[in-house]
MIKOLRO-764058 format. One record per residue (C-alpha): x, y, z; residue number from 1. Coordinates in steps of 0.001 Angstrom, whole numbers, plus 500000, padded with zeros to 6 digits. Each point is the difference from the previous one (the first is absolute). Layout:
N
node u->X, v->Y, w->Z, i->NUM $
...
This chain:
290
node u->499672, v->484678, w->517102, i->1 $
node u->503022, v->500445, w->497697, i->2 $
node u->503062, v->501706, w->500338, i->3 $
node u->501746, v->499544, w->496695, i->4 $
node u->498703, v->499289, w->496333, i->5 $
node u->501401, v->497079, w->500062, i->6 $
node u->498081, v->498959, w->502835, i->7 $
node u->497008, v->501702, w->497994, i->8 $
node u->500348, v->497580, w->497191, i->9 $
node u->500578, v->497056, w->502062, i->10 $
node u->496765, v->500441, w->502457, i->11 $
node u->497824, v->500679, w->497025, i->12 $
node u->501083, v->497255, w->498290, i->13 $
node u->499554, v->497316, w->503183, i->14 $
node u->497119, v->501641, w->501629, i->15 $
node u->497876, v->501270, w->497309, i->16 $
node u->501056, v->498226, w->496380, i->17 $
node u->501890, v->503161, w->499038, i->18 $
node u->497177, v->502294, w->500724, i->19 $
node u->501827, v->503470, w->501675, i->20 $
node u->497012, v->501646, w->500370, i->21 $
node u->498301, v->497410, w->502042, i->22 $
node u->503408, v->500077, w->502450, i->23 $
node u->499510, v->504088, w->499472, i->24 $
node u->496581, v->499708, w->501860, i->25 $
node u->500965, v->497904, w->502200, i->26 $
node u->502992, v->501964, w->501060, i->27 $
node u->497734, v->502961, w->499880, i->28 $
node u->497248, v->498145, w->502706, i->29 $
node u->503144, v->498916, w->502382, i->30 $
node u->501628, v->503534, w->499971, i->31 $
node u->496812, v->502123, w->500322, i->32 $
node u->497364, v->498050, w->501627, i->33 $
node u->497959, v->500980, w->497088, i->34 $
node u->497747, v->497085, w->498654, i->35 $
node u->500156, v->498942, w->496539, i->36 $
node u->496551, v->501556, w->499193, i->37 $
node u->501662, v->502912, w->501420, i->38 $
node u->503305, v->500152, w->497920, i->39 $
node u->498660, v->499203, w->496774, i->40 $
node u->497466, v->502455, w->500344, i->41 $
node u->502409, v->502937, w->500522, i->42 $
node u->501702, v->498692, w->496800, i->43 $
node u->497368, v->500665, w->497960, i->44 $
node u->499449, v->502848, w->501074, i->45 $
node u->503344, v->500733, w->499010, i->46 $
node u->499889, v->498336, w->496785, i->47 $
node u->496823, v->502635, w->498950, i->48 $
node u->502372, v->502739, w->501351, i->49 $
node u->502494, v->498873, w->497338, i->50 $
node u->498114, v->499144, w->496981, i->51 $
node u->497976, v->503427, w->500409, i->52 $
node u->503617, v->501863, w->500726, i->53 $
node u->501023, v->498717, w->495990, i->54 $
node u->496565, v->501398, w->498764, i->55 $
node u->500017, v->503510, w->502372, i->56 $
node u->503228, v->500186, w->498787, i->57 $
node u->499629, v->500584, w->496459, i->58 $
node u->499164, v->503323, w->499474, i->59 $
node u->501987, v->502983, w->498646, i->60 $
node u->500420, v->502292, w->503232, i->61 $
node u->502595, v->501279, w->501619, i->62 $
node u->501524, v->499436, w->503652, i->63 $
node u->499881, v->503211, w->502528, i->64 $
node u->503600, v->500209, w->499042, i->65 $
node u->499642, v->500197, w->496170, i->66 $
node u->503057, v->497269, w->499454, i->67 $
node u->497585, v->497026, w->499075, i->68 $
node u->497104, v->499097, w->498274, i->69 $
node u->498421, v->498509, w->496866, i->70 $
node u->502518, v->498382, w->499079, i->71 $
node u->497874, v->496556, w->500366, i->72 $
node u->497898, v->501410, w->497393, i->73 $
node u->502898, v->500480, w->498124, i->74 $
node u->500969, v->496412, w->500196, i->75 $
node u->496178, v->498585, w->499699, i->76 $
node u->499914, v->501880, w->496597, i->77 $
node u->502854, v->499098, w->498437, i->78 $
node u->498710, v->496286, w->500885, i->79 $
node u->497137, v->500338, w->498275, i->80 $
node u->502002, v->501459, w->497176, i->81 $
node u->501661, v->496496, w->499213, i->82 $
node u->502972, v->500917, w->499470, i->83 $
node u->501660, v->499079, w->503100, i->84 $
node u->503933, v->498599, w->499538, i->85 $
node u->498992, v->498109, w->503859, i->86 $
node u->497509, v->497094, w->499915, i->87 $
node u->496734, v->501495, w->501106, i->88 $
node u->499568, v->497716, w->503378, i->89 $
node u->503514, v->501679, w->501123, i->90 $
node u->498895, v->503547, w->499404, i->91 $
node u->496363, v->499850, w->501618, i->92 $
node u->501817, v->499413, w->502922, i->93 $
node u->502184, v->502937, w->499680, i->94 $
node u->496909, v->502024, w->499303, i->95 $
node u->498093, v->498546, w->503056, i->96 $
node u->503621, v->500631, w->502237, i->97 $
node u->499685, v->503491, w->498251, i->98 $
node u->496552, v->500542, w->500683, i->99 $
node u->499683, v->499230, w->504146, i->100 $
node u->503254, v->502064, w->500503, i->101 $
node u->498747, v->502870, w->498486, i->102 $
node u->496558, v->499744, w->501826, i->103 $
node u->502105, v->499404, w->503635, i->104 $
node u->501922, v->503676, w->498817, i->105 $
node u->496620, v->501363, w->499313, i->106 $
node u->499251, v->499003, w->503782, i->107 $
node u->497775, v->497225, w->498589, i->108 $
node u->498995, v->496707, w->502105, i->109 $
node u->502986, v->497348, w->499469, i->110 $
node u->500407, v->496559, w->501286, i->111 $
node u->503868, v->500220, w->501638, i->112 $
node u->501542, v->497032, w->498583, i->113 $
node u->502465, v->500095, w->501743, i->114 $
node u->499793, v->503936, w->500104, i->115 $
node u->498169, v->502880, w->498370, i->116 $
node u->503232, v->500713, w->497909, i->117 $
node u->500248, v->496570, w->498403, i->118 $
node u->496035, v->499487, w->500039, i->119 $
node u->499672, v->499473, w->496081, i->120 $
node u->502039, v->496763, w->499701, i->121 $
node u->497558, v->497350, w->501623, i->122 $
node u->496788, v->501310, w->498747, i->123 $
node u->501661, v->501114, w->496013, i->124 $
node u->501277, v->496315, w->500340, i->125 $
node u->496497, v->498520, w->501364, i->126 $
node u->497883, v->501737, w->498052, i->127 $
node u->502075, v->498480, w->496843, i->128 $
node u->499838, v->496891, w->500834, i->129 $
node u->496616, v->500044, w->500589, i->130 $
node u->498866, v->500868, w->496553, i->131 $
node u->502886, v->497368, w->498404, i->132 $
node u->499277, v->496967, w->502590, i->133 $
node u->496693, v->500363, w->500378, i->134 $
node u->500434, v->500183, w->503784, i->135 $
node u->496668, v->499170, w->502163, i->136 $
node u->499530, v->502069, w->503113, i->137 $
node u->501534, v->497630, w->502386, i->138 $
node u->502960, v->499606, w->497981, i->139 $
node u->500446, v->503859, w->499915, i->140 $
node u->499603, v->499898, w->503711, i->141 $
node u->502519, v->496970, w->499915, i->142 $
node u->502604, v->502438, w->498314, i->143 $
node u->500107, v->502335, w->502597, i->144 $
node u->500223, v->497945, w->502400, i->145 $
node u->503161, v->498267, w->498228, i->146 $
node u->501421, v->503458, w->499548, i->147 $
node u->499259, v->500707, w->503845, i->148 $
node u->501835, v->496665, w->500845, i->149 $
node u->503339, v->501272, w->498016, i->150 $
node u->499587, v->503490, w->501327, i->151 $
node u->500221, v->498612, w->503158, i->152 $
node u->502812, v->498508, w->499926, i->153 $
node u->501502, v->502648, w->498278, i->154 $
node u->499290, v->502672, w->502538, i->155 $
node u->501171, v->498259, w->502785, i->156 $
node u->502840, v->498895, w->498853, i->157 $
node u->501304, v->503227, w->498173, i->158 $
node u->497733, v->502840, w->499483, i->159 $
node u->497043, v->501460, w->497739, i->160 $
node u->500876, v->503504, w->501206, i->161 $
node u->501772, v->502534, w->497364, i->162 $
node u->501230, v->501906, w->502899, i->163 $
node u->501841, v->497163, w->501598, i->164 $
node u->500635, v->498139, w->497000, i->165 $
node u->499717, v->501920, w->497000, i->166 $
node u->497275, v->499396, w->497186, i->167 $
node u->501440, v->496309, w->499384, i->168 $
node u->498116, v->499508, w->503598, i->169 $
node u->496671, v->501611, w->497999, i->170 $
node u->499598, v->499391, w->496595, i->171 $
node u->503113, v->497179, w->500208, i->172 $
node u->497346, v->498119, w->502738, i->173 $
node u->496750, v->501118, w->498131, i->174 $
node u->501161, v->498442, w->496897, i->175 $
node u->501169, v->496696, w->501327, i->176 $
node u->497091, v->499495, w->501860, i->177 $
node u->498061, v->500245, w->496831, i->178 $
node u->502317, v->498263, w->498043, i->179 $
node u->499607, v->496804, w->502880, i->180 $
node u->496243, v->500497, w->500003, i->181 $
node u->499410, v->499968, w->496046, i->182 $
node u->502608, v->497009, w->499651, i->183 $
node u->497517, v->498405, w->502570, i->184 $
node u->496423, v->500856, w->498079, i->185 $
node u->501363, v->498996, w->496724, i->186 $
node u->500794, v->496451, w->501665, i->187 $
node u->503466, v->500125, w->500868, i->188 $
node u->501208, v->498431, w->503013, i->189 $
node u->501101, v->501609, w->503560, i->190 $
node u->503356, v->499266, w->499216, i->191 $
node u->499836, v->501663, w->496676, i->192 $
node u->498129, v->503183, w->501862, i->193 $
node u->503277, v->500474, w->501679, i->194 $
node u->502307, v->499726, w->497711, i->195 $
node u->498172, v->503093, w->497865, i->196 $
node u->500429, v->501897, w->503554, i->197 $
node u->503481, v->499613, w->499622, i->198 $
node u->500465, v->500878, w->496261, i->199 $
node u->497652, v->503508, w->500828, i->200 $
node u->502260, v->500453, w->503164, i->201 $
node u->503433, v->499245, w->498083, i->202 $
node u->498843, v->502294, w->497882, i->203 $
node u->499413, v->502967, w->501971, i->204 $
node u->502530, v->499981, w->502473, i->205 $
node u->501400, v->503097, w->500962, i->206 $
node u->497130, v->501768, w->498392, i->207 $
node u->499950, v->503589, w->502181, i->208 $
node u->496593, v->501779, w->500963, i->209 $
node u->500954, v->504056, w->498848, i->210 $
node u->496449, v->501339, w->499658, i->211 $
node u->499976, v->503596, w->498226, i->212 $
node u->499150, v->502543, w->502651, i->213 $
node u->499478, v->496930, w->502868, i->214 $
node u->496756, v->499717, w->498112, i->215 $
node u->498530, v->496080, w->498837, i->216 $
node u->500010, v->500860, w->496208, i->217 $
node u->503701, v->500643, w->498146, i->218 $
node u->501191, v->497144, w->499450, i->219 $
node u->497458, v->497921, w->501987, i->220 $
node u->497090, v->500010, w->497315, i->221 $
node u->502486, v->498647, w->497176, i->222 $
node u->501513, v->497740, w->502243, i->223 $
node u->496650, v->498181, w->501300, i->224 $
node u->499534, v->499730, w->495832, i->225 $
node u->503737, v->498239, w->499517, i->226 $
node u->499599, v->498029, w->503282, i->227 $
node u->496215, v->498443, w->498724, i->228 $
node u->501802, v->498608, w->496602, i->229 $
node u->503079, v->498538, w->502205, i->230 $
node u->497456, v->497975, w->501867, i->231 $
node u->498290, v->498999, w->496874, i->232 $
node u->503341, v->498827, w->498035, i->233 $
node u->501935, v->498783, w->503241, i->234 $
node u->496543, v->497527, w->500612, i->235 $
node u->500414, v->498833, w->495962, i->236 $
node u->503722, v->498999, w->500686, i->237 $
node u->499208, v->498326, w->503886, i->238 $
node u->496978, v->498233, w->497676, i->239 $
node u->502263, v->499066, w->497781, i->240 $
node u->502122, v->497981, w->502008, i->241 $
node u->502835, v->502154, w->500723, i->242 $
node u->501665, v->499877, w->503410, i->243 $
node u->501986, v->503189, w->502073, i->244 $
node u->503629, v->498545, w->500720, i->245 $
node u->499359, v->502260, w->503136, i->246 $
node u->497784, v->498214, w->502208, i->247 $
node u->496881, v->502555, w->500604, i->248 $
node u->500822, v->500666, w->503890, i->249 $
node u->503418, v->501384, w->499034, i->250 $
node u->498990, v->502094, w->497251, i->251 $
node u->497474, v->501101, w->502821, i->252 $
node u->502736, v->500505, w->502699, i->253 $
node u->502314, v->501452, w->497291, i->254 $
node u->497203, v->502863, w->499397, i->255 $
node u->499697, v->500597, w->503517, i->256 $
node u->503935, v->500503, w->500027, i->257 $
node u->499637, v->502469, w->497326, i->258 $
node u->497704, v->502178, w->501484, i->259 $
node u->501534, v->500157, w->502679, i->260 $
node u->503562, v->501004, w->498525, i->261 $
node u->497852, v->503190, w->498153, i->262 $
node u->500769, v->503365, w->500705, i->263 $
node u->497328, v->501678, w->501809, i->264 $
node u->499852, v->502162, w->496786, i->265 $
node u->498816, v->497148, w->497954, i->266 $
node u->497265, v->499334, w->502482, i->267 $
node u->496889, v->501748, w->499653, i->268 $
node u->501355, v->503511, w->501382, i->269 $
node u->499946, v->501788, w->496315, i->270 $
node u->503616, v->500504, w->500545, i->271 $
node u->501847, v->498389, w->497076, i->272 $
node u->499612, v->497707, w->496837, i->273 $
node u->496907, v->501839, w->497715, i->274 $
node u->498892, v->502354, w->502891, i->275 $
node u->503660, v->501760, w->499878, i->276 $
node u->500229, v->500152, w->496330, i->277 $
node u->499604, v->503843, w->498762, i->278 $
node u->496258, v->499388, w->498967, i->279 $
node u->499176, v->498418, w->502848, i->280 $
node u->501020, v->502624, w->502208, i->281 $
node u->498351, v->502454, w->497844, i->282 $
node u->496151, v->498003, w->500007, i->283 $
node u->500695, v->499894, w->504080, i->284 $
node u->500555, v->504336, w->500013, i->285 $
node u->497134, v->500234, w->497559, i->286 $
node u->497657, v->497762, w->501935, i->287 $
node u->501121, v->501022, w->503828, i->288 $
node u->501725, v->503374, w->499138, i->289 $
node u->503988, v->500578, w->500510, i->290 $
């Protein structure tokens, strides 16, 4: 078991060449009894969950609520346009991010990674680097498992709940786990994993969760779309050799400090940031009446 990423890292590295989602399963038999047959099973079923949540997804309808929807068709044709500014591996993940959180407003099955209201960062970034690594199923199933490892950490030690922590604790964790997990199936090393958690975390800090109407759609959708190309970039930079002057625990514990010094209006309850602006308050009457 590991406490810390740092201790991540370092037992990955001694016990299994580097290999986090090898110390993932095993982490996963010790805590749950489950056998490894067991565990990797479930994962695949959640890995079919995800890859069908991108592809359900991508449709023009709208949520119950009328505030989102199509707007990952929106993104998948100007892609095919070719006249994108963004390199086209960047913005199939915001499309894929797009895609799932739109189908979890429409009530749609969702893998929570870590929640439903960051769901479209793990499987947008997963399903991307599928197509541009050529990933095999084992290494897809390696990828959430990496991701799992980080998440793990990252819940315990600070918090992957919008209502305690604000939406850094979502979309901040669901975007550093991917960002960890990609650096990982691309060939980077554990240590390298972590240091892209801590550029997506550094990053995000003090990020507040102020969902229009308390619903999972304004500004969750776009932000599961912004958080899936953070992962992407801060994985490029943690590839490319570059180092967080924070060690990764700290910027951890630092975003654990932050959530907890956020007004309780900042914090899931609909009660300030975009939920209190003018049109917010108006989509909440028109949805749920004065």
């Amino acid at each position: 078991m590991f406490y810390s990423i740092k201790e991540l890292v370092e037992q990955a590295d001694q016990r299994f060449d580097g290999n986090i989602a090898e110390l993932m399963i095993a982490t996963e038999t010790e805590l749950s009894g489950r056998s490894r047959e067991e565990i990797i099973h479930i994962m695949e079923k959640n890995l079919q969950v995800m890859k069908n949540s991108v592809t359900d997804g991508l449709t023009p309808s709208k949520s119950i609520s009328g505030l989102t929807g199509g707007d990952a068709v929106k993104m998948d044709n100007y892609l095919k346009s070719g006249k994108t500014l963004s390199d086209t591996t960047v913005l199939t993940a915001v499309r894929n991010a797009i895609a799932v959180n739109e189908l979890n407003a429409k009530m749609g099955l969702v893998c929570a990674t870590p929640t439903a209201g960051s769901a479209g960062c793990l499987p947008a970034v997963l399903t991307t680097a599928i197509d541009k690594l050529n990933l095999s199923e084992k290494e897809q199933l390696d990828f959430l498992f990496t991701a799992g490892a980080f998440g793990l950490v990252i819940g315990n030690n600070a918090s992957i709940s919008g209502a305690e922590g604000g939406c850094q604790a979502e979309v901040g964790s669901a975007s550093a786990m991917s960002a960890a997990a990609l650096v990982k199936a691309a060939g980077g090393s554990a240590f390298q994993a972590s240091q892209a958690v801590a550029f997506v975390i550094k990053n995000m800090l003090g990020l507040i969760c102020d969902p229009v109407a308390g619903l999972v759609e304004v500004p969750c959708v776009k932000r599961n779309a912004l958080g899936s190309s953070f992962a992407l970039v801060a994985a490029d930079m943690a590839l490319a050799g570059i180092e967080s002057q924070i060690p990764v625990d700290e910027v951890v514990d630092a975003m654990y400090q932050v959530g907890a010094s956020l007004p309780t209006a900042f914090r899931e309850t609909a009660e300030g940031g975009l939920a209190a602006t003018p049109t917010g308050r108006r989509l909440q009457a028109k949805i749920f009446g004065e």
